[in-house]
N, CA, C and O atoms as a Tripos MOL2 file, in Angstrom:
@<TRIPOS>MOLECULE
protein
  292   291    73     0     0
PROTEIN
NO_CHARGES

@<TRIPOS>ATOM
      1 N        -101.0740   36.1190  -72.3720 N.3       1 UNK1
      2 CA        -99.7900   36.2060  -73.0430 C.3       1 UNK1
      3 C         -99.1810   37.5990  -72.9150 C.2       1 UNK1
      4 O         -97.9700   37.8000  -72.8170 O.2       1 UNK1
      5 N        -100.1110   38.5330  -72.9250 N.am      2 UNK2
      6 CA        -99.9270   39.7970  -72.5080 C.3       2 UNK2
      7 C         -99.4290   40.1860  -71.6950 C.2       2 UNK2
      8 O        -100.3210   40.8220  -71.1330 O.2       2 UNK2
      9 N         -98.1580   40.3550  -70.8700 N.am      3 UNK3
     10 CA        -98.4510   40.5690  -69.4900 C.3       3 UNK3
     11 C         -98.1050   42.4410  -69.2180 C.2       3 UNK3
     12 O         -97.9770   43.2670  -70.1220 O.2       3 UNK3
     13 N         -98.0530   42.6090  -68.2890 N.am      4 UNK4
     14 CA        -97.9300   44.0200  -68.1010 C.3       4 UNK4
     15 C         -96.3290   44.5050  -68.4670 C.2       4 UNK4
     16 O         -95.9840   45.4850  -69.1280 O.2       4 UNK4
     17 N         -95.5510   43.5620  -67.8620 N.am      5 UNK5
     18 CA        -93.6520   43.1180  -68.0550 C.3       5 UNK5
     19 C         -93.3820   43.3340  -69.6880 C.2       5 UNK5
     20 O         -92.7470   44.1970  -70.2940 O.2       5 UNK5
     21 N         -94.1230   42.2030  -70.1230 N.am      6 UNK6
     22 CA        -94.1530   41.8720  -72.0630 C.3       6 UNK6
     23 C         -94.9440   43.7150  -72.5660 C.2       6 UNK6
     24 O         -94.3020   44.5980  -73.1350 O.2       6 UNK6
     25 N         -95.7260   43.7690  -72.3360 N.am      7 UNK7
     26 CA        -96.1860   45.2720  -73.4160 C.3       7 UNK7
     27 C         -95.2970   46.3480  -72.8780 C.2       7 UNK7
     28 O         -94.8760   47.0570  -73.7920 O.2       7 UNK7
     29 N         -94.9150   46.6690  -71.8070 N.am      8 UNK8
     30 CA        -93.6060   47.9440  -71.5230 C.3       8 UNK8
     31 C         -92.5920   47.0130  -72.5150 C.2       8 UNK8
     32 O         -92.7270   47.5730  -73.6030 O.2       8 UNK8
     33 N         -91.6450   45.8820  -72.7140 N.am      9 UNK9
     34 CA        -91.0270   45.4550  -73.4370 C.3       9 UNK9
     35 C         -91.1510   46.1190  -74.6760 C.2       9 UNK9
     36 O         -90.2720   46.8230  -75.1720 O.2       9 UNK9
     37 N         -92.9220   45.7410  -75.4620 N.am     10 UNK10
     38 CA        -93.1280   46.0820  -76.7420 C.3      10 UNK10
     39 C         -93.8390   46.8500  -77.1800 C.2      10 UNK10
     40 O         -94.2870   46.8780  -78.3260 O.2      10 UNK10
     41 N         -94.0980   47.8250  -76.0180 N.am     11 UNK11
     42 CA        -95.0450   49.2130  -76.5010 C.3      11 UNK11
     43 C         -94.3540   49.9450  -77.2790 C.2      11 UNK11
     44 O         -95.1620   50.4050  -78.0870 O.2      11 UNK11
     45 N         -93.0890   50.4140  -77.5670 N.am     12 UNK12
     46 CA        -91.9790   51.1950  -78.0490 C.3      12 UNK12
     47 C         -91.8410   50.8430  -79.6900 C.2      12 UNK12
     48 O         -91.7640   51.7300  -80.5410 O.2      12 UNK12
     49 N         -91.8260   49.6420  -79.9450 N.am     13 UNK13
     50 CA        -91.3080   48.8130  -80.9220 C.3      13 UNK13
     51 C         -92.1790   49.1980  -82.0790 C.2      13 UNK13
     52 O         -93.3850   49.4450  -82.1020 O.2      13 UNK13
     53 N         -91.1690   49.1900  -83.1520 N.am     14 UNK14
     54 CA        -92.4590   49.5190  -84.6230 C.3      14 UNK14
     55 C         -91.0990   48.7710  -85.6480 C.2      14 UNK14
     56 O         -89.8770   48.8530  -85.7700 O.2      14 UNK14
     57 N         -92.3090   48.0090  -86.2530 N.am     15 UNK15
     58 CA        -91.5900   47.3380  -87.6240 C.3      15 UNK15
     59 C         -91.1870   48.3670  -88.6130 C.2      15 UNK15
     60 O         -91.6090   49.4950  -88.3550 O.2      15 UNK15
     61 N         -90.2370   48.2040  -90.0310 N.am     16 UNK16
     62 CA        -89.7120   49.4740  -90.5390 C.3      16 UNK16
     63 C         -91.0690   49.7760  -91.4270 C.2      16 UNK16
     64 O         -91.3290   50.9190  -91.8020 O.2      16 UNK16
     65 N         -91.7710   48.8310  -91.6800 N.am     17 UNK17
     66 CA        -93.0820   49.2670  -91.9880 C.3      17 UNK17
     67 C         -94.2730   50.1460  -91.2440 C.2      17 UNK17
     68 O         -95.3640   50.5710  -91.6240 O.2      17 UNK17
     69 N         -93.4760   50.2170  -89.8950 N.am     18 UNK18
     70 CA        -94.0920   51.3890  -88.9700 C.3      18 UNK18
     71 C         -95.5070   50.4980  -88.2850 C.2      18 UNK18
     72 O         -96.4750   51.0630  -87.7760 O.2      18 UNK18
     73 N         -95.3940   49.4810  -88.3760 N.am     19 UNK19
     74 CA        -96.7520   48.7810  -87.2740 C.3      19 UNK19
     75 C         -96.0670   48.5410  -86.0990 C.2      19 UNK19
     76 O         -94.9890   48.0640  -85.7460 O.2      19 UNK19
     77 N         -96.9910   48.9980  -85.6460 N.am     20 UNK20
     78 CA        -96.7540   48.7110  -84.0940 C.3      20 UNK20
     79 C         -97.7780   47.4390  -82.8120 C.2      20 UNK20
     80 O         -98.6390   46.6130  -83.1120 O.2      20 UNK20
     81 N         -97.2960   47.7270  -81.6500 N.am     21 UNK21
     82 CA        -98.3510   46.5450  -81.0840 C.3      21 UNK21
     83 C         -99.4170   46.8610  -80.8610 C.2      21 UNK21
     84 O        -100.1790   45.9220  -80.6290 O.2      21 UNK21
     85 N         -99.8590   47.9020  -80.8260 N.am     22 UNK22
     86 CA       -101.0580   48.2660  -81.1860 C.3      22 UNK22
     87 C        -101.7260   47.8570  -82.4020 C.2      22 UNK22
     88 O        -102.9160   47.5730  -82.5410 O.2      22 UNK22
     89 N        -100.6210   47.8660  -83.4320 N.am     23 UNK23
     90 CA       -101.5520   47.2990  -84.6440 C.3      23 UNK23
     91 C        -101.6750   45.6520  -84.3490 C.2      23 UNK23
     92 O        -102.6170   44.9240  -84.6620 O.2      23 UNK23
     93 N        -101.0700   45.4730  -84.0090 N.am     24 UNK24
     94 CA       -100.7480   43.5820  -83.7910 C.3      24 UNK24
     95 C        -102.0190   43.1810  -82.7100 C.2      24 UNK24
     96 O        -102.6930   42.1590  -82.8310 O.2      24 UNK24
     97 N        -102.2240   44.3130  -81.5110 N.am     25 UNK25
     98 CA       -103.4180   43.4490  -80.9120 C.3      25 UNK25
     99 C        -104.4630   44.2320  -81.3060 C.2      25 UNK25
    100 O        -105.3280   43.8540  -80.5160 O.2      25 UNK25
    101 N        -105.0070   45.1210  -82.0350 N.am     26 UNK26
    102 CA       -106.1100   45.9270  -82.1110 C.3      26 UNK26
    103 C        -107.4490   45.4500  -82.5480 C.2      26 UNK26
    104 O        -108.5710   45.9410  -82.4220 O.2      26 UNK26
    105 N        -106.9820   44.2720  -83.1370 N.am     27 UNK27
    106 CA       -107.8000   43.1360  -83.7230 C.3      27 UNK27
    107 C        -108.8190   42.9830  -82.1730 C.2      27 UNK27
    108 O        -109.7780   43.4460  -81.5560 O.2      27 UNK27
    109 N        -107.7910   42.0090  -82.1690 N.am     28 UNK28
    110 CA       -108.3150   41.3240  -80.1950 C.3      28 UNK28
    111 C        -109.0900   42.5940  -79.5790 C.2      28 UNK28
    112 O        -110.3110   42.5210  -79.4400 O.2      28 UNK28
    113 N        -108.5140   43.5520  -79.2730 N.am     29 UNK29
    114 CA       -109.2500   44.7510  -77.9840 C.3      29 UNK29
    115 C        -110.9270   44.4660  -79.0370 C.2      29 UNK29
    116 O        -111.9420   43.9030  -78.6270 O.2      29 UNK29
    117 N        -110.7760   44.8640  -79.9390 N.am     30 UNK30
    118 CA       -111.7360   44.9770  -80.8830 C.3      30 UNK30
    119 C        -113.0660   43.9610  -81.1130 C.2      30 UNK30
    120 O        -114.2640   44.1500  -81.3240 O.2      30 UNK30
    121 N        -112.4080   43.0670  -80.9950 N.am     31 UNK31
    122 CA       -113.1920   41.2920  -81.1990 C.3      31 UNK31
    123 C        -112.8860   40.5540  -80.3740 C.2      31 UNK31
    124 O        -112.0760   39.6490  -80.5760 O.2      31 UNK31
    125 N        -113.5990   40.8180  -78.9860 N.am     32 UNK32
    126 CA       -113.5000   39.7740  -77.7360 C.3      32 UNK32
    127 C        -113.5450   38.2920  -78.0640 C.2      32 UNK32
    128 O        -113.0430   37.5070  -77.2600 O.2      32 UNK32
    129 N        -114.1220   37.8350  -79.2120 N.am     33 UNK33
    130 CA       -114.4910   36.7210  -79.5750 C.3      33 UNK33
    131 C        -113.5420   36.5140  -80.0880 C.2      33 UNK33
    132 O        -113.1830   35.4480  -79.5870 O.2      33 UNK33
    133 N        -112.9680   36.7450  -80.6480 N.am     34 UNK34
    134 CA       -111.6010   36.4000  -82.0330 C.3      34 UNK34
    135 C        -111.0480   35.2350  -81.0490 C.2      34 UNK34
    136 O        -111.0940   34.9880  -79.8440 O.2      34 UNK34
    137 N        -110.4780   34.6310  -82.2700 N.am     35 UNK35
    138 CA       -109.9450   33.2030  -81.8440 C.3      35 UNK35
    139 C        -108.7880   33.5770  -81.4710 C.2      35 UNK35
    140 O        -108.7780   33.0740  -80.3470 O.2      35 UNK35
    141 N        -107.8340   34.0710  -81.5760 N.am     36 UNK36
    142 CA       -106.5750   34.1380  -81.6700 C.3      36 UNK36
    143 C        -106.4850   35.7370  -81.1790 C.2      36 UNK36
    144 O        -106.7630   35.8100  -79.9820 O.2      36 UNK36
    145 N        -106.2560   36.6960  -81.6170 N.am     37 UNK37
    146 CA       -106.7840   38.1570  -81.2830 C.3      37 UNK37
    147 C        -105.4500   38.9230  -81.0100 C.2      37 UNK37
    148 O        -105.1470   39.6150  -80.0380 O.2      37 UNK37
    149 N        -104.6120   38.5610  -82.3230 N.am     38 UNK38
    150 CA       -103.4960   39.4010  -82.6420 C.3      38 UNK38
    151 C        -103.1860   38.3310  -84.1810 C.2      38 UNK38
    152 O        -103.1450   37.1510  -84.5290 O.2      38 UNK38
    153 N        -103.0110   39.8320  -84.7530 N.am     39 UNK39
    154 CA       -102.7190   39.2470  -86.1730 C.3      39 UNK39
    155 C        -101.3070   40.4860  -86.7600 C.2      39 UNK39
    156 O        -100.8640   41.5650  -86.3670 O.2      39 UNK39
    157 N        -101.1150   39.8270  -87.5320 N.am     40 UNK40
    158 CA        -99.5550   40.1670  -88.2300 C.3      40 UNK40
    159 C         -99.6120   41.1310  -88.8840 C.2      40 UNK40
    160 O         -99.7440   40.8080  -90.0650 O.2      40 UNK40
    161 N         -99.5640   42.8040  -88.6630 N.am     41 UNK41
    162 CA        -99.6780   43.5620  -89.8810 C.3      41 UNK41
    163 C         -98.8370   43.1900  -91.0480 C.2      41 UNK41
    164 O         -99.3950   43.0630  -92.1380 O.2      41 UNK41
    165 N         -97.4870   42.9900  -90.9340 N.am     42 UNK42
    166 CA        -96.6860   42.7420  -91.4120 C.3      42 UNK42
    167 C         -95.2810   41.5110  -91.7810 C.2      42 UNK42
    168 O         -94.6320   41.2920  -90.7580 O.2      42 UNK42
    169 N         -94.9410   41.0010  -92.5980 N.am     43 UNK43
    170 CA        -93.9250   39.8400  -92.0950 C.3      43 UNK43
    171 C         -93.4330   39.7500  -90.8330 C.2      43 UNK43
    172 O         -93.6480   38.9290  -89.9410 O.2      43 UNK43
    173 N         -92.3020   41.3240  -90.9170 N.am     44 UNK44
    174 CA        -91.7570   41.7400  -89.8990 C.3      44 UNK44
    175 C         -92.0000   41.4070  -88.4950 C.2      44 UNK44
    176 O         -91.2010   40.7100  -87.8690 O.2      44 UNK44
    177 N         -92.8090   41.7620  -88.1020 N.am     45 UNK45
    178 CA        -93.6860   41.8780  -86.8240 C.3      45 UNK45
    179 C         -94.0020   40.2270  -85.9540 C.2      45 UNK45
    180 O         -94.4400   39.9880  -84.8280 O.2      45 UNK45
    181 N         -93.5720   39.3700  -87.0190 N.am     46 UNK46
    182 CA        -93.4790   38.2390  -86.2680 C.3      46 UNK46
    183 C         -91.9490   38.1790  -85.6390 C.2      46 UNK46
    184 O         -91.6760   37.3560  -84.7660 O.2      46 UNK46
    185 N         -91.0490   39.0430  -86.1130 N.am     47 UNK47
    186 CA        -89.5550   39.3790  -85.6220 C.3      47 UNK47
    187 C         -89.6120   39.9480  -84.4480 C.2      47 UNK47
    188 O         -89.3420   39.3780  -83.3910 O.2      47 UNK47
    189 N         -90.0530   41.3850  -84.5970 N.am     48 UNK48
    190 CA        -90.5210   42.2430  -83.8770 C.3      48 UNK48
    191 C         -91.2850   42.0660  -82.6360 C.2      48 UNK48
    192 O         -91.1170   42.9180  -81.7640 O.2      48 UNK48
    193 N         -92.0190   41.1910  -82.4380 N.am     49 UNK49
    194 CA        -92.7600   41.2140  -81.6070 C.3      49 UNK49
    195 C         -93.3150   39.8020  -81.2320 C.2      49 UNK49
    196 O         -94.3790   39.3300  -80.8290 O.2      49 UNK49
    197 N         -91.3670   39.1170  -81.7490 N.am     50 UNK50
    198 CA        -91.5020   37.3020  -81.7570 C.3      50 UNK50
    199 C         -92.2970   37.0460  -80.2530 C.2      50 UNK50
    200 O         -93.2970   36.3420  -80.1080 O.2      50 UNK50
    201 N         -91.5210   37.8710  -79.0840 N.am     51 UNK51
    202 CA        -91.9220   37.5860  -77.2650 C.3      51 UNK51
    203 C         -93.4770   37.3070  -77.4520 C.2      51 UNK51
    204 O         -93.9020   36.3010  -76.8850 O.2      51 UNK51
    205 N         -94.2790   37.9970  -78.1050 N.am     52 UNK52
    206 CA        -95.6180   37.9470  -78.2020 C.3      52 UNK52
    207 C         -95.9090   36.7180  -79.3520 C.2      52 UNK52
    208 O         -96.4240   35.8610  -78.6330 O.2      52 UNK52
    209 N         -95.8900   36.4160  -80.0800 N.am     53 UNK53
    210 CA        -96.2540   35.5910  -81.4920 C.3      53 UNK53
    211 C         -96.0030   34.2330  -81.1220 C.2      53 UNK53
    212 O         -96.8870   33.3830  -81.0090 O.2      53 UNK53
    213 N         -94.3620   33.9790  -80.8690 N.am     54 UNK54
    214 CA        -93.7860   32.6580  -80.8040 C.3      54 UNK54
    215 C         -94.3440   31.8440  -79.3620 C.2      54 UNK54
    216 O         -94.0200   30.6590  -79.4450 O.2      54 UNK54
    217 N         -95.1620   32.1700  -77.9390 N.am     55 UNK55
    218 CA        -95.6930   31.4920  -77.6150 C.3      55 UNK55
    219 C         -97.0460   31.3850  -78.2190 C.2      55 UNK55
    220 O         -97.6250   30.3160  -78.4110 O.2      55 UNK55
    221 N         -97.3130   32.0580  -78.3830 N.am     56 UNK56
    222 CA        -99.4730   32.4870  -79.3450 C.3      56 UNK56
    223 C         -99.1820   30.9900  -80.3200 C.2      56 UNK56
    224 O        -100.2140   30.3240  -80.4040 O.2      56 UNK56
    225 N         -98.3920   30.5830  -80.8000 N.am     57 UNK57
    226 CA        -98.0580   29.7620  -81.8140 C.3      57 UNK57
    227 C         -97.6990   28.5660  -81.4210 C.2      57 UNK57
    228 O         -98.2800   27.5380  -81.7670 O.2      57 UNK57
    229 N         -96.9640   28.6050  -80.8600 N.am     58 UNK58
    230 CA        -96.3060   27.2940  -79.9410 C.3      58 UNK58
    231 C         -97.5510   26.5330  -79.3960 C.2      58 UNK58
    232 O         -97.8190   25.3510  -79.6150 O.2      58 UNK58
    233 N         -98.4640   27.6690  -78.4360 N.am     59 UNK59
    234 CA        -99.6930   26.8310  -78.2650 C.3      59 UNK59
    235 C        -101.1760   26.5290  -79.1490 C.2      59 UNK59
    236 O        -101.9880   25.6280  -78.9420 O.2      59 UNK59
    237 N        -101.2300   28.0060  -80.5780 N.am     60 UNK60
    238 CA       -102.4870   27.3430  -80.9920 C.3      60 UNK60
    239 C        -101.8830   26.1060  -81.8880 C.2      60 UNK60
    240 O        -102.7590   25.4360  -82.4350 O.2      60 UNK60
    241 N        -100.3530   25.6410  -82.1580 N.am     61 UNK61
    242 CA       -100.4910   24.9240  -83.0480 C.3      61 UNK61
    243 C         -99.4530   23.9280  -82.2940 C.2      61 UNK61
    244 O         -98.3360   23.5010  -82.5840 O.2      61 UNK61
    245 N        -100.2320   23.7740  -81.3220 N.am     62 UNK62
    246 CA        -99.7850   22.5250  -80.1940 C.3      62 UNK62
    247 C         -98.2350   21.9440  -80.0320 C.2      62 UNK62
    248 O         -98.0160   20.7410  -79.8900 O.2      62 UNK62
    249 N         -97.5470   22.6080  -80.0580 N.am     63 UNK63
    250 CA        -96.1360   22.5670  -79.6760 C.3      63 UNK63
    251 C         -95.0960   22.7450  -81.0940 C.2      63 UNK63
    252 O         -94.0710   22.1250  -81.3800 O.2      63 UNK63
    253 N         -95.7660   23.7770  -81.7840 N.am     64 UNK64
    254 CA        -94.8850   24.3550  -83.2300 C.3      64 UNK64
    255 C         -93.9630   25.4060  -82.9970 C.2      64 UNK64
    256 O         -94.2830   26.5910  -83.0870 O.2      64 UNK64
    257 N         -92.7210   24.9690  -82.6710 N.am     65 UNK65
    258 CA        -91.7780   25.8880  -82.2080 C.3      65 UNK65
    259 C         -90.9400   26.5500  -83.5970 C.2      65 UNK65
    260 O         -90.5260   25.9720  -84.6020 O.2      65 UNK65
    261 N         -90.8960   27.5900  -83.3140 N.am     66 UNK66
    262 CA        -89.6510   29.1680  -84.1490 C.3      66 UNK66
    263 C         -89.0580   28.0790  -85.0230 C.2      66 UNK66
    264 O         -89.1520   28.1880  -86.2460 O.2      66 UNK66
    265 N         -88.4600   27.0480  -84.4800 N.am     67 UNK67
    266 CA        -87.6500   26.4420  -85.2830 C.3      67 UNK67
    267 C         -88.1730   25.2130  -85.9380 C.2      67 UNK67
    268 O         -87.4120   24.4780  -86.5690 O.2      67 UNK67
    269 N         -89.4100   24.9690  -85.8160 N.am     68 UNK68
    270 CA        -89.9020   24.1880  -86.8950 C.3      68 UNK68
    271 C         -89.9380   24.2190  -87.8340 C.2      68 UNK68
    272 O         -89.4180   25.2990  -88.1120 O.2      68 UNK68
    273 N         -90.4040   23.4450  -89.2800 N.am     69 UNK69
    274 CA        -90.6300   24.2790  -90.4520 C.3      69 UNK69
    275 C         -91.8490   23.2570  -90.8790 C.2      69 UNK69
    276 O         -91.9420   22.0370  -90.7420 O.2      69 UNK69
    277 N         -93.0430   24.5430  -91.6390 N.am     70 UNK70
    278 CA        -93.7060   23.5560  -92.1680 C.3      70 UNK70
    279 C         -93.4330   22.4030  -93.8480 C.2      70 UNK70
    280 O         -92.7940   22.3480  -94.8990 O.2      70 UNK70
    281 N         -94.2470   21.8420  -93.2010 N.am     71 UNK71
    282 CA        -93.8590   20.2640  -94.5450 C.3      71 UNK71
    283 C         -93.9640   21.4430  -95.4510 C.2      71 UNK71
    284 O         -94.3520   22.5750  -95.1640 O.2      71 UNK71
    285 N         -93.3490   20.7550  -97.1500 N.am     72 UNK72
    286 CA        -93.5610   20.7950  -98.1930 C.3      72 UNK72
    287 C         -94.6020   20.7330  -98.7900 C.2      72 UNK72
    288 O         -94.9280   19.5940  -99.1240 O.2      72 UNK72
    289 N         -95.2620   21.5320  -99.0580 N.am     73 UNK73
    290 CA        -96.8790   20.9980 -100.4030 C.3      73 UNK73
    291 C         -96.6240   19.8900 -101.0130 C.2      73 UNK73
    292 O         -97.4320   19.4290 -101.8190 O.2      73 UNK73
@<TRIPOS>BOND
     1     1     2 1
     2     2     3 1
     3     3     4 2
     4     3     5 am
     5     5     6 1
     6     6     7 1
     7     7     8 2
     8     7     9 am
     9     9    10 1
    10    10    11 1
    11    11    12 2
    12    11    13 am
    13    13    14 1
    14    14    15 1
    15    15    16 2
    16    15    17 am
    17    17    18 1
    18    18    19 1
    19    19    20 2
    20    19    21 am
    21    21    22 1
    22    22    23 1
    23    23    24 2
    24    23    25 am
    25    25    26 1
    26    26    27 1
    27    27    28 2
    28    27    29 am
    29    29    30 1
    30    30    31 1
    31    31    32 2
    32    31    33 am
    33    33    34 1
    34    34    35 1
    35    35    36 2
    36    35    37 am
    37    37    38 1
    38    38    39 1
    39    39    40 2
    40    39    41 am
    41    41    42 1
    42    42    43 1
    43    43    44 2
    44    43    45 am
    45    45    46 1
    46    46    47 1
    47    47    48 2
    48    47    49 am
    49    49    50 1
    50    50    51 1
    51    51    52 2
    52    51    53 am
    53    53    54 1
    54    54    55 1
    55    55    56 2
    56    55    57 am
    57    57    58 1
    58    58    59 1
    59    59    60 2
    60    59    61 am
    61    61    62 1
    62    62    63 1
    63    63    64 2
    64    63    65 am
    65    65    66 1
    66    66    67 1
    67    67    68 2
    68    67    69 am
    69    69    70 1
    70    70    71 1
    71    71    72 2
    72    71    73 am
    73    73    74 1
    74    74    75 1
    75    75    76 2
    76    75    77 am
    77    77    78 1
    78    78    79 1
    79    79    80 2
    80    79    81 am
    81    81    82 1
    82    82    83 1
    83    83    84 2
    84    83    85 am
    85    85    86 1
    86    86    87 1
    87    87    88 2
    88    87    89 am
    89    89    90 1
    90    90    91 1
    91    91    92 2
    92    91    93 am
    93    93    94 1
    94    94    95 1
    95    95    96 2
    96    95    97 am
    97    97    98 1
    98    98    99 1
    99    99   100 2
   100    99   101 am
   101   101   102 1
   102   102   103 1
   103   103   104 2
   104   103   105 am
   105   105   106 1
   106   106   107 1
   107   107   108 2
   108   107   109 am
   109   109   110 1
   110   110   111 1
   111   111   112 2
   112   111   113 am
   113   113   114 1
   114   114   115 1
   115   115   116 2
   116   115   117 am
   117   117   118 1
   118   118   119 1
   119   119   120 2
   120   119   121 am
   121   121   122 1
   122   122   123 1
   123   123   124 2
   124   123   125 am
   125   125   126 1
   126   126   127 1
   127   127   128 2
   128   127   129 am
   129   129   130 1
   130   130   131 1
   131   131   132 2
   132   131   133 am
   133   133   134 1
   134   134   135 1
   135   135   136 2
   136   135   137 am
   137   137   138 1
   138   138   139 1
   139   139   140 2
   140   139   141 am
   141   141   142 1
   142   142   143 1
   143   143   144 2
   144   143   145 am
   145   145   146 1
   146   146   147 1
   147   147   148 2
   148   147   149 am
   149   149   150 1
   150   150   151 1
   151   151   152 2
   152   151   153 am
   153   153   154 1
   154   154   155 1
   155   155   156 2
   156   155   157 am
   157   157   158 1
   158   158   159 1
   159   159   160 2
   160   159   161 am
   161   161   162 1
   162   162   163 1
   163   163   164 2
   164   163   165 am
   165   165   166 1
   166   166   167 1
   167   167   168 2
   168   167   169 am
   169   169   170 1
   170   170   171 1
   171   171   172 2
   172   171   173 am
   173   173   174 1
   174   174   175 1
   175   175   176 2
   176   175   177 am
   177   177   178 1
   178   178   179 1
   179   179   180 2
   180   179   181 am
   181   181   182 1
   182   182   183 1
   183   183   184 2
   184   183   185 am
   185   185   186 1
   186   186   187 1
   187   187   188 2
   188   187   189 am
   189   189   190 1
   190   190   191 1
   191   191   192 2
   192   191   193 am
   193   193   194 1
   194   194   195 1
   195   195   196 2
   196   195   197 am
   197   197   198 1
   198   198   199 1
   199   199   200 2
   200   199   201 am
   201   201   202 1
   202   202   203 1
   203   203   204 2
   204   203   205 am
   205   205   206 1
   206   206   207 1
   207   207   208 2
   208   207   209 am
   209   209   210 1
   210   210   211 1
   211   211   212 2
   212   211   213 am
   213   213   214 1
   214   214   215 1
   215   215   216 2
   216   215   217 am
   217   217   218 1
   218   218   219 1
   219   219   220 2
   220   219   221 am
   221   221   222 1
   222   222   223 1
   223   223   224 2
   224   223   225 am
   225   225   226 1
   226   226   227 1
   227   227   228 2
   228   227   229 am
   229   229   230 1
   230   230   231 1
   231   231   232 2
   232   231   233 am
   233   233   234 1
   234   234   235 1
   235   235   236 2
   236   235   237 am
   237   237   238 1
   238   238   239 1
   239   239   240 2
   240   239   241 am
   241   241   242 1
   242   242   243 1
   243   243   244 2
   244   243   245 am
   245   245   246 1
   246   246   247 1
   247   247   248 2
   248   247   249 am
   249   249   250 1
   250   250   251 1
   251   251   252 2
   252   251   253 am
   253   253   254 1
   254   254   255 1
   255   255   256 2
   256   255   257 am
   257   257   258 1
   258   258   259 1
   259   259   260 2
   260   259   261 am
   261   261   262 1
   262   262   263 1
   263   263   264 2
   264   263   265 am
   265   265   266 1
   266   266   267 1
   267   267   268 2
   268   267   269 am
   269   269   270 1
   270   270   271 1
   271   271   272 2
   272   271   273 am
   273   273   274 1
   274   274   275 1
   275   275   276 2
   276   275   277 am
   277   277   278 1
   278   278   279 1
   279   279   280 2
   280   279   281 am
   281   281   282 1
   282   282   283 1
   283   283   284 2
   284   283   285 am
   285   285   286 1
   286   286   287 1
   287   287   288 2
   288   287   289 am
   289   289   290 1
   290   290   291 1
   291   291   292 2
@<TRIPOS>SUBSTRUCTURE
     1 UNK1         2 RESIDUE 1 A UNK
     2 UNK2         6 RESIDUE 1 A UNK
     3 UNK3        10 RESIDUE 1 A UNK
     4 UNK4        14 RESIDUE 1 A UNK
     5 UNK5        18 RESIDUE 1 A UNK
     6 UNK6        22 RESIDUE 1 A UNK
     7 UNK7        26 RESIDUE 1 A UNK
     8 UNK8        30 RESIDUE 1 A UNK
     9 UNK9        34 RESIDUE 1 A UNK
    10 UNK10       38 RESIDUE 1 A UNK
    11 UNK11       42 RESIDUE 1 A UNK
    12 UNK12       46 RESIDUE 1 A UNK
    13 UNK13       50 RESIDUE 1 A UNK
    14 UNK14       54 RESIDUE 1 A UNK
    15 UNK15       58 RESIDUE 1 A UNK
    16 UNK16       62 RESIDUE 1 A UNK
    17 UNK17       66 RESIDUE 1 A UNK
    18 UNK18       70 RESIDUE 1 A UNK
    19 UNK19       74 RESIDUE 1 A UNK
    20 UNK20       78 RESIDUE 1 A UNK
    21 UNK21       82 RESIDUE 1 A UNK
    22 UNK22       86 RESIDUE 1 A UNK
    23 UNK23       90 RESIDUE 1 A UNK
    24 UNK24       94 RESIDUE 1 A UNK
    25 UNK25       98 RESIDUE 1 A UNK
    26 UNK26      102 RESIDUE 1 A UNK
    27 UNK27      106 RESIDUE 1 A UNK
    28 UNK28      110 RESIDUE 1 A UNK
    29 UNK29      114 RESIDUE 1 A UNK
    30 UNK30      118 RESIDUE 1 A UNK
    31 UNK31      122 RESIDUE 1 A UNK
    32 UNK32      126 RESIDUE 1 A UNK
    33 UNK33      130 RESIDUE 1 A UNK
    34 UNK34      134 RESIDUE 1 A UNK
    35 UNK35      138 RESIDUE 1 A UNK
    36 UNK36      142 RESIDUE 1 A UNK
    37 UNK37      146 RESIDUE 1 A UNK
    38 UNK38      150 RESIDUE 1 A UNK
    39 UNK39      154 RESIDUE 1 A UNK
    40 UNK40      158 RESIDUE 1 A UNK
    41 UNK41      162 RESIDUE 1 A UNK
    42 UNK42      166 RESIDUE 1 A UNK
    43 UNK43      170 RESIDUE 1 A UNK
    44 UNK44      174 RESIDUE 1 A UNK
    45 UNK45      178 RESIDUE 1 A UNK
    46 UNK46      182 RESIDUE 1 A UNK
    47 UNK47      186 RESIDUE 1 A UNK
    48 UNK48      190 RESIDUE 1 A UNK
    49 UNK49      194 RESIDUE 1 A UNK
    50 UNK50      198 RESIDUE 1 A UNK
    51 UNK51      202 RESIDUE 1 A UNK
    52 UNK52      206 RESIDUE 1 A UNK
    53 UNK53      210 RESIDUE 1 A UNK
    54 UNK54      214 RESIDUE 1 A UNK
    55 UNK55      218 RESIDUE 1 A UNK
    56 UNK56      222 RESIDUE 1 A UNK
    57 UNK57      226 RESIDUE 1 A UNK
    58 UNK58      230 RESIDUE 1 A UNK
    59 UNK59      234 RESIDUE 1 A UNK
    60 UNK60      238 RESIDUE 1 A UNK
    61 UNK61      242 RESIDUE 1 A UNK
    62 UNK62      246 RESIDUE 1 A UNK
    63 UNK63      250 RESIDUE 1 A UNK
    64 UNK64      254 RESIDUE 1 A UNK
    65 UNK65      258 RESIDUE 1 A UNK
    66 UNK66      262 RESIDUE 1 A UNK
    67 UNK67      266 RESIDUE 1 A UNK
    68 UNK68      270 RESIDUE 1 A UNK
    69 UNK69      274 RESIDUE 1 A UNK
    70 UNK70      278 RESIDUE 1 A UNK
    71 UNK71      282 RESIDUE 1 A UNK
    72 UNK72      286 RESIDUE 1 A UNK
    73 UNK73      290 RESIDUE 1 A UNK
């Protein structure tokens, strides 16, 4: 999902909470195993750094697109 194109895109980028993509994949570099291996410091950062998130999502939750919404409790 990473590609070399996508991180020059979002190496720059910091939520106003100041996370950056470094914080978003540091998980992953960290935990080869991790299921997923980028997590959300912040709300934001799913904005921020939708190019990265909104496919990660689309496929772990088998075609759940930006504009879905989940059901009601």
């Amino acid at each position: 999902y990473l590609t070399r194109e996508l991180f020059d895109q979002l190496k720059t980028k910091k939520t106003s909470f100041g996370s950056t993509l470094l914080d978003v994949i540091q998980s992953g570099l960290e935990n080869h195993d991790s299921g997923v291996g980028i997590y959300a410091p912040d709300a934001e950062s799913y904005t921020v750094f939708a190019d990265l998130f909104d496919p990660i999502i689309d496929d772990y939750h088998k075609g759940f697109k930006k504009t879905d919404k989940h059901p009601p409790k």
